[in-house]
C-alpha positions as CSV (number, residue, x, y, z in Angstrom):
1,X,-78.5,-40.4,128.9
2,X,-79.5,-43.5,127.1
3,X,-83.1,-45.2,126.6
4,X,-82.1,-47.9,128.8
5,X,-80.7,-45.8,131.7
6,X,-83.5,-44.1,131.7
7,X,-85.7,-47.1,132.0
8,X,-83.6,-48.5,134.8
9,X,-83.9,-45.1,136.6
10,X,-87.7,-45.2,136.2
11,X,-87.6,-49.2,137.9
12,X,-85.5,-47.6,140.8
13,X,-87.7,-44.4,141.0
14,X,-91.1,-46.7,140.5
15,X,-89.4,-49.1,143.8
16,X,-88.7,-46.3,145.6
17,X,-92.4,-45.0,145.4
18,X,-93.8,-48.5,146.4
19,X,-91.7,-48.3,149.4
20,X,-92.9,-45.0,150.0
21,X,-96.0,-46.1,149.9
22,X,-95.9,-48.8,151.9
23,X,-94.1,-46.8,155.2
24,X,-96.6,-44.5,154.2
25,X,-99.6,-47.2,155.0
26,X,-97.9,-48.1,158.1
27,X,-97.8,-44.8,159.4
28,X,-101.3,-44.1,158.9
29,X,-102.1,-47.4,160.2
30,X,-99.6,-46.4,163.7
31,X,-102.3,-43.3,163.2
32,X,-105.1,-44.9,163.3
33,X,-104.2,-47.6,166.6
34,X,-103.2,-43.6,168.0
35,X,-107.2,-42.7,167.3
36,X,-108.5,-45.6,168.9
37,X,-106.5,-45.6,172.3
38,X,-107.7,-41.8,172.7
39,X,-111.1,-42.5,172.5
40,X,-110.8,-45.3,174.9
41,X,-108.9,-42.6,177.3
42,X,-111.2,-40.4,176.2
43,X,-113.7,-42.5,177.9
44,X,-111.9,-43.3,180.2
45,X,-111.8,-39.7,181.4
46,X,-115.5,-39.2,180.8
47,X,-116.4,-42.0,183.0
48,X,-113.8,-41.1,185.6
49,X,-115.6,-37.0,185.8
50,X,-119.0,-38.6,185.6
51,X,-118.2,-40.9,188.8
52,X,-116.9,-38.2,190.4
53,X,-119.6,-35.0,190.0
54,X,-122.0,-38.0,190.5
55,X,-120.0,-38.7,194.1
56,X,-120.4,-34.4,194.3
57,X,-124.0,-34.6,193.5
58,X,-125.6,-37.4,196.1
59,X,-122.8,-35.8,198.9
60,X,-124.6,-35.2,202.1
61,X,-123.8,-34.3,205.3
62,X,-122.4,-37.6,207.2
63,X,-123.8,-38.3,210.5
64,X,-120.3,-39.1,212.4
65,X,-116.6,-38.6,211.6
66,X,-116.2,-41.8,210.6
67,X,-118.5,-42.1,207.5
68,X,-117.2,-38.1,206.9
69,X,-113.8,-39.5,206.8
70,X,-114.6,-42.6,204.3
71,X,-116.8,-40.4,202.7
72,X,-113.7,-37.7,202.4
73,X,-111.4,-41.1,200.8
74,X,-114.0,-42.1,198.4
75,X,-114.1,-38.5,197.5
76,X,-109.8,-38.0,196.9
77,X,-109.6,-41.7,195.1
78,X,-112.7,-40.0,192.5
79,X,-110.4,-37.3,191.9
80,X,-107.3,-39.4,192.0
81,X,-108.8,-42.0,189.3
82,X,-110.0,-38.9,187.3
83,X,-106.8,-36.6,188.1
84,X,-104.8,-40.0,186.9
85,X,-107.2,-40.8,183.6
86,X,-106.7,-37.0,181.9
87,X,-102.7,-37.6,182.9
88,X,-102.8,-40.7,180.4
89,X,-105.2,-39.1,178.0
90,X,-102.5,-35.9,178.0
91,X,-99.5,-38.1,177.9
92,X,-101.0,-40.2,175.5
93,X,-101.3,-37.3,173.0
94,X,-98.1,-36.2,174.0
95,X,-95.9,-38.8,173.4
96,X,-97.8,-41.6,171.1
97,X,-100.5,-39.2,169.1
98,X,-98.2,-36.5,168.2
99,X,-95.3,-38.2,167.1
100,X,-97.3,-40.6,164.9
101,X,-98.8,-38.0,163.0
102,X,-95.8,-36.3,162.5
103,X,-94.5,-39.2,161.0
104,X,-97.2,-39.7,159.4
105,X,-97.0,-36.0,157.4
106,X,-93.2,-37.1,157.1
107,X,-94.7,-40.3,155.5
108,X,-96.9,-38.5,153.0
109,X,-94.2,-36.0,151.8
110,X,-91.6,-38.6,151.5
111,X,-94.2,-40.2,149.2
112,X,-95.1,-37.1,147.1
113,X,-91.7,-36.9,146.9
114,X,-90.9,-40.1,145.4
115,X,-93.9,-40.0,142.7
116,X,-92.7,-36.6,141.6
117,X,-89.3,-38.0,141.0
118,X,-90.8,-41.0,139.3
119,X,-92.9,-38.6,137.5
120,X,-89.9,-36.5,136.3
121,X,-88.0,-39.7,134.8
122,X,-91.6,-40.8,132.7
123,X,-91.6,-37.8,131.2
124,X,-88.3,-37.5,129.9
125,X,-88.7,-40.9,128.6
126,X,-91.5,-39.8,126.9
127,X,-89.9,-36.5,125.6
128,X,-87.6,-39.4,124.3
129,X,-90.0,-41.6,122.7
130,X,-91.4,-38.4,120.8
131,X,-88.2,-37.6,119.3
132,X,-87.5,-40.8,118.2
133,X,-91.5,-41.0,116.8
134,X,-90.7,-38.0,115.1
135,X,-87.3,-38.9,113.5
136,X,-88.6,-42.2,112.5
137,X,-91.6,-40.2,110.9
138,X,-88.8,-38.0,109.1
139,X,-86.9,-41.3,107.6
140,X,-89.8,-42.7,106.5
141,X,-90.9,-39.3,104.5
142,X,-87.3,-39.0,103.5
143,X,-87.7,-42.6,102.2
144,X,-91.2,-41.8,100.3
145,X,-89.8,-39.0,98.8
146,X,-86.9,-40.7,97.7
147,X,-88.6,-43.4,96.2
148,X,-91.3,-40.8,94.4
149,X,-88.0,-39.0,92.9
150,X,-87.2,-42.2,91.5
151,X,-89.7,-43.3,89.9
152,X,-90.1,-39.4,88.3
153,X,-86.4,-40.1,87.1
């Protein structure tokens, strides 16, 4: 393989790598919006179990059926808010967390990937440039001793 095929291999591998790169920033940054909605359903959840063992805690007996019975509604929409807050919290992990870190590691191999292959064409180039060094170095000793058997002659 020639010099210059070499060089255009290392442009393609060196463009490939930046791409790389660049689907694996926008993975990580997909990662990182991920992070931010769980906490906030994270809280979201908190909030919802504090309301509701703070409903459980100041429960007391009602004095007629009626405030029992609005009492016993307040009570199932505390558990339905907090029932319906870990639901989004698991389904966020589920289908938005989960997949986006996979990517993610997919991402970061695909990267490592492409810099090894980059990697691989830089150093045959400069296995190249060493053997050319190193003939060069041979012509020019070839040369010097050429001339020094001249001038002996």
């Amino acid at each position: 393989m020639s010099s210059y095929a070499l060089y255009t291999l290392r442009d393609l591998r060196v463009a490939e790598e930046r791409q790389a790169e660049q689907s694996l920033g926008q993975a990580a940054a997909v990662v990182r919006r991920a992070e931010v909605e769980t906490e906030r359903l994270t809280a979201c959840t908190v909030e919802a179990r504090a309301a509701e063992a703070a409903a459980r805690a100041t429960e007391t007996a009602p004095a007629t059926a009626a405030r029992a019975q609005t009492a016993r509604r307040f009570s199932e929409r505390l558990r339905l808010a907090t029932r319906t807050a870990v639901e989004a919290l698991d389904r966020h992990r589920a289908q938005v967390v989960m997949p986006a870190v996979r990517a993610e590691a997919a991402a970061r191999a695909a990267h490592l990937r492409s810099r090894q292959r980059r990697e691989v064409v830089e150093k045959a180039i400069a296995r190249r440039e060493a053997l050319r060094r190193r003939e060069q170095e041979r012509r020019e000793e070839a040369a010097a001793d050429d001339l020094g058997q001249r001038r002996k002659s």
